[in-house]
MARPAGU-147765 format. One record per residue (C-alpha): residue number from 0; residue in one letter; x, y, z. Coordinates in Angstrom, 2 decimals, always signed. Example, Ala and Ser with C-alpha at 12.3 -4.5 7.8 and 13.67 -1.06 7.14 Angstrom:
! MARPAGU-147765
<atom k="0" r="a" xx="+12.30" yy="-4.50" zz="+7.80"/>
<atom k="1" r="s" xx="+13.67" yy="-1.06" zz="+7.14"/>
This chain:
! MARPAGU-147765
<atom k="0" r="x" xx="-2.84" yy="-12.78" zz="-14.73"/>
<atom k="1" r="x" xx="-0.32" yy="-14.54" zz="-17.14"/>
<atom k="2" r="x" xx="+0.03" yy="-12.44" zz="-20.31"/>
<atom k="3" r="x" xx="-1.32" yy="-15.28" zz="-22.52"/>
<atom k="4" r="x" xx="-4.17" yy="-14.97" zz="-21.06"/>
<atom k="5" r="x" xx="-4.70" yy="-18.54" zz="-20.62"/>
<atom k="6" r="x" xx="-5.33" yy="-20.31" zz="-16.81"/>
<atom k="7" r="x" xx="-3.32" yy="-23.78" zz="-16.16"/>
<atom k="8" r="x" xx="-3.65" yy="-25.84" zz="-12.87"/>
<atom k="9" r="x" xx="+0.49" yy="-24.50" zz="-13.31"/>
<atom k="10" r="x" xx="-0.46" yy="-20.79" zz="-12.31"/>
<atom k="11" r="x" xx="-2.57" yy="-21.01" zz="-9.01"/>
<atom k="12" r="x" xx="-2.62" yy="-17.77" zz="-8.01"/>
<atom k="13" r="x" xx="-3.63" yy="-16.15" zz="-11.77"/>
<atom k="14" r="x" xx="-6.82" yy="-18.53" zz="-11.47"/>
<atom k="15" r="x" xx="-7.27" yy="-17.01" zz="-7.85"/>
<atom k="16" r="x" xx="-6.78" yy="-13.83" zz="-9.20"/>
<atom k="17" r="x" xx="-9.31" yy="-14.16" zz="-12.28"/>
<atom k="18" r="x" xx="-11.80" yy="-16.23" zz="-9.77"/>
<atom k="19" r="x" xx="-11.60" yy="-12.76" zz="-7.47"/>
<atom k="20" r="x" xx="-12.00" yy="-10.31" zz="-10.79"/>
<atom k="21" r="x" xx="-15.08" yy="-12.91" zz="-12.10"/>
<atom k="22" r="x" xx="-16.54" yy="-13.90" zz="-8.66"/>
<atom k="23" r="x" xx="-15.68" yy="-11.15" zz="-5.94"/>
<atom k="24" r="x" xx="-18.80" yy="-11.29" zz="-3.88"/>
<atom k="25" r="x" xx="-18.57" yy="-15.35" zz="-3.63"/>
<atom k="26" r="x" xx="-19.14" yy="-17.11" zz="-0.11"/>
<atom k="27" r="x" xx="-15.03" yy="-18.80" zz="-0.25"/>
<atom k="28" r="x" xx="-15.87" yy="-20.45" zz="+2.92"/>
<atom k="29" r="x" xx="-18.41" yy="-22.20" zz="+1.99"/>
<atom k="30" r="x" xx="-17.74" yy="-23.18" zz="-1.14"/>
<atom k="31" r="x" xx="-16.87" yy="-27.03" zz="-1.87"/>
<atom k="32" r="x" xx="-14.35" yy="-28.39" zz="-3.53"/>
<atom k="33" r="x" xx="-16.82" yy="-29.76" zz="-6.33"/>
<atom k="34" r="x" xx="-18.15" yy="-25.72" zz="-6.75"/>
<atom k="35" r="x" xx="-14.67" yy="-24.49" zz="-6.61"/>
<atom k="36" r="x" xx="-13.53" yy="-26.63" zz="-9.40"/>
<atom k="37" r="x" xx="-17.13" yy="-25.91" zz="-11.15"/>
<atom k="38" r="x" xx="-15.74" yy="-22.10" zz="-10.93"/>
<atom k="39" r="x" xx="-12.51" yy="-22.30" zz="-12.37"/>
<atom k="40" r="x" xx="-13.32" yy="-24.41" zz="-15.38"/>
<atom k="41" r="x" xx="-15.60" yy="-21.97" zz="-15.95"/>
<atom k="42" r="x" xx="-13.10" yy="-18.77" zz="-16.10"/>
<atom k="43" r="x" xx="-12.56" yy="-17.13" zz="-19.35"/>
<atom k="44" r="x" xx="-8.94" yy="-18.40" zz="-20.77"/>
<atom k="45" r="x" xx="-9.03" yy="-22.03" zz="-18.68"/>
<atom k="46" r="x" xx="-7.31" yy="-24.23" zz="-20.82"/>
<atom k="47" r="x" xx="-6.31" yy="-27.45" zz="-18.76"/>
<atom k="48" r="x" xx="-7.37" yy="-30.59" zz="-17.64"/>
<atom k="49" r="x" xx="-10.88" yy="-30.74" zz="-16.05"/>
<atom k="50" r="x" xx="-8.57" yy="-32.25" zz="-12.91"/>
<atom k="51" r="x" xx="-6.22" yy="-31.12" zz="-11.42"/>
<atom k="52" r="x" xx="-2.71" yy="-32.88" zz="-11.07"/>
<atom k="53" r="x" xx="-2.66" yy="-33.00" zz="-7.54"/>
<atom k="54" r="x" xx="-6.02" yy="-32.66" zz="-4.95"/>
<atom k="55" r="x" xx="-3.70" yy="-30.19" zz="-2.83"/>
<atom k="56" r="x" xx="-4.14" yy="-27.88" zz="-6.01"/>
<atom k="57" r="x" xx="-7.84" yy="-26.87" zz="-5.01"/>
<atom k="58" r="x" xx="-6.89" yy="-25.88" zz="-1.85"/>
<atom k="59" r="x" xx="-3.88" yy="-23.51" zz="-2.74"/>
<atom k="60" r="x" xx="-6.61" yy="-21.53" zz="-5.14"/>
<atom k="61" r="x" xx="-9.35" yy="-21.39" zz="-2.83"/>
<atom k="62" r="x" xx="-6.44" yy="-19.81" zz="+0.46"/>
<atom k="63" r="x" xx="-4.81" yy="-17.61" zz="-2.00"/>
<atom k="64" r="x" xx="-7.95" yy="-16.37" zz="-3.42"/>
<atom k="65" r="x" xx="-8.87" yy="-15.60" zz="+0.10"/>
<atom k="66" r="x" xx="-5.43" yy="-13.80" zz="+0.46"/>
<atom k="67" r="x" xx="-6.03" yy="-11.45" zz="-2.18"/>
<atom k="68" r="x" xx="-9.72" yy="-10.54" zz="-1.49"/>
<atom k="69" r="x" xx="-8.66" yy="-10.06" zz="+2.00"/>
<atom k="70" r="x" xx="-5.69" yy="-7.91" zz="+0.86"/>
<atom k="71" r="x" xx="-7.91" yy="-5.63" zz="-1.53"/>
<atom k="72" r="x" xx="-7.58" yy="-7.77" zz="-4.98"/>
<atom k="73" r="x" xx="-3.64" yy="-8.80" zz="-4.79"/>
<atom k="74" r="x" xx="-1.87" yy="-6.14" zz="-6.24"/>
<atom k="75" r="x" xx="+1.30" yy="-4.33" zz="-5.11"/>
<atom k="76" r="x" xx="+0.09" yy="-1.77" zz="-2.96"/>
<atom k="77" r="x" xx="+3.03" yy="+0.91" zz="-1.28"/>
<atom k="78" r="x" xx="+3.87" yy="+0.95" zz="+1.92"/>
<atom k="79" r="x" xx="+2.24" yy="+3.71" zz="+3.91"/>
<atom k="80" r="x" xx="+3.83" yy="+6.80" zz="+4.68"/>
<atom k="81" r="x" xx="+3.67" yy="+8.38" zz="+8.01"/>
C-alpha cells in the first residue's frame, strides 16, 4: 500500500490490496459495481472523489483484487527451489 497511507482512484492496485487485507472472504464475483465502489469508499485512508475518473477504473480493482487473492495476498513470493 502507498506509504502515505492514503487510497486515490491513481493507485488501483493499493485499493485492491487494502480491499483484500479489509474484505478477504468477499464473494468478488458477485459483487456489483455499485457494492464495489460502496467498498472502497469505505477503506481506511480513501481520500478521492466518490467517482471515479474513468468507469474502466472499477473494473481494474475488482480483476486485480482477484489477482492477488488468487496469488495468496500479492506479495513477492520466491521462486521455488527444486
Amino acid at each position: 500500500m502507498q506509504r502515505s497511507g492514503r487510497l486515490s482512484w491513481s493507485n488501483q492496485k493499493d485499493i485492491a490490496a487494502a480491499l483484500l487485507a479489509v474484505h478477504p472472504a468477499a464473494d468478488r464475483l458477485s459483487l456489483s459495481h455499485e457494492g464495489l465502489l460502496d467498498l472502497i469508499l469505505a477503506l481506511p485512508g480513501f481520500a478521492d472523489a466518490a467517482v471515479p475518473p474513468q468507469p474502466e477504473c472499477l473494473d481494474h480493482i475488482l480483476w486485480t483484487w482477484m489477482r492477488l487473492a488468487d496469488s495468496g495476498g500479492g506479495g513477492t513470493r520466491e521462486p521455488s527451489r527444486l
